[in-house]
N, C-alpha and C positions, 0 to 999 in steps of 0.2 A: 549565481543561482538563476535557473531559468524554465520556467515550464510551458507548456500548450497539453491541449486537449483535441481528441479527435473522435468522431461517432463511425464506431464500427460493426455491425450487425447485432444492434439491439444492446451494444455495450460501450459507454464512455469510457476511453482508453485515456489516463492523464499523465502525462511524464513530466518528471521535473528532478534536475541535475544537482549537481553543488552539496552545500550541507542545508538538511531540512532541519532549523533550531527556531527560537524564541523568535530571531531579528524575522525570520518572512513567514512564519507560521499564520497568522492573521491575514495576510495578503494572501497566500494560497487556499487557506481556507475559503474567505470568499470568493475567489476565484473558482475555485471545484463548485460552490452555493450555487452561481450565477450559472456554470455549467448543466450542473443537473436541474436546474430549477427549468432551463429552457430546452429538455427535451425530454422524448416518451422513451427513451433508453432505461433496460430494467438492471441494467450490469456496470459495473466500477473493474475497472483495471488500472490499478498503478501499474506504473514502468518506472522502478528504480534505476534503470541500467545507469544514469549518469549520479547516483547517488551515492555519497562517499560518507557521511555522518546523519544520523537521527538523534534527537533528542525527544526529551518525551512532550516536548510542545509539538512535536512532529508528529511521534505517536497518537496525540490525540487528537489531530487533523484526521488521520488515518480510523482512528478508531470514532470519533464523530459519524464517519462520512458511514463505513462499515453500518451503524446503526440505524442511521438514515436509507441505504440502500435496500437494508435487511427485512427493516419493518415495510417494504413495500414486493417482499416474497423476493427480491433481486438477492445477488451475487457480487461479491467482492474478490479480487485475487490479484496478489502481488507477482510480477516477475521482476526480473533482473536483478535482484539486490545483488550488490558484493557481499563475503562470505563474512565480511566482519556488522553488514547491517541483519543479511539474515540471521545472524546469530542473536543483534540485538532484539528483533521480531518474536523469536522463538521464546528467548528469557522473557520476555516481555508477556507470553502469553498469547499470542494472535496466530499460532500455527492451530490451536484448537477453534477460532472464531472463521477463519477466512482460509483458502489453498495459498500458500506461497511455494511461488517453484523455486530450488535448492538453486544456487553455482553450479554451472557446471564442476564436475570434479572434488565435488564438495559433500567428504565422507558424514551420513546422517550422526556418526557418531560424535561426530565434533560438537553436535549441537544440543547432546542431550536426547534429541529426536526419537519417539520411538512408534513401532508398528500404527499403523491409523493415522499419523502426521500429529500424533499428541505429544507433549510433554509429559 
């Protein structure tokens, strides 16, 4: 597992690989804290790309931070997932809170997904 952070036009982009579970959820989290705490960035982009498992201690890094970004008028948005995390996203409920962009190649239908990016 391995993540960084980078400030890109008014939006903290944070990537992080491996499986997001229980063992490094707390260490990521404050790491995004420490992140957003030290800059005037209104916007959160995960980068799943290197991301193979979520759990819902990962989820609610993810959904923490969404709250945190939200209540200050920011933006939240996932790219990269593979199509078996974006799936878990979806079930989970967070295609109605935040934009995640699909897989490439990755039929809406698989997902339940419908019109509007709701469930």
């Amino acid at each position: 597992m391995s993540f960084g952070f980078q400030i890109k036009e008014n939006t903290v982009w944070a990537s992080i690989s491996g499986e997001v579970d229980m063992q490094i959820a707390s260490l990521w989290r404050e790491a995004l804290e420490q992140q957003l705490n030290s800059t005037l960035a209104r916007n959160l982009t995960f980068d799943f790309t290197g991301v193979r498992f979520i759990d819902s201690s990962g989820l609610g890094v993810v959904l923490g931070r969404y709250k945190r970004v939200a209540s200050r008028g920011g933006r939240v948005r996932i790219v990269g997932a593979c199509p078996q995390v974006y799936k878990i996203l979806h079930l989970s409920g967070f295609a109605g809170l935040m934009e995640i962009e699909p897989p490439a190649g990755l039929d809406n239908l698989e997902t339940g997904r419908q019109a509007g990016g709701r469930m």
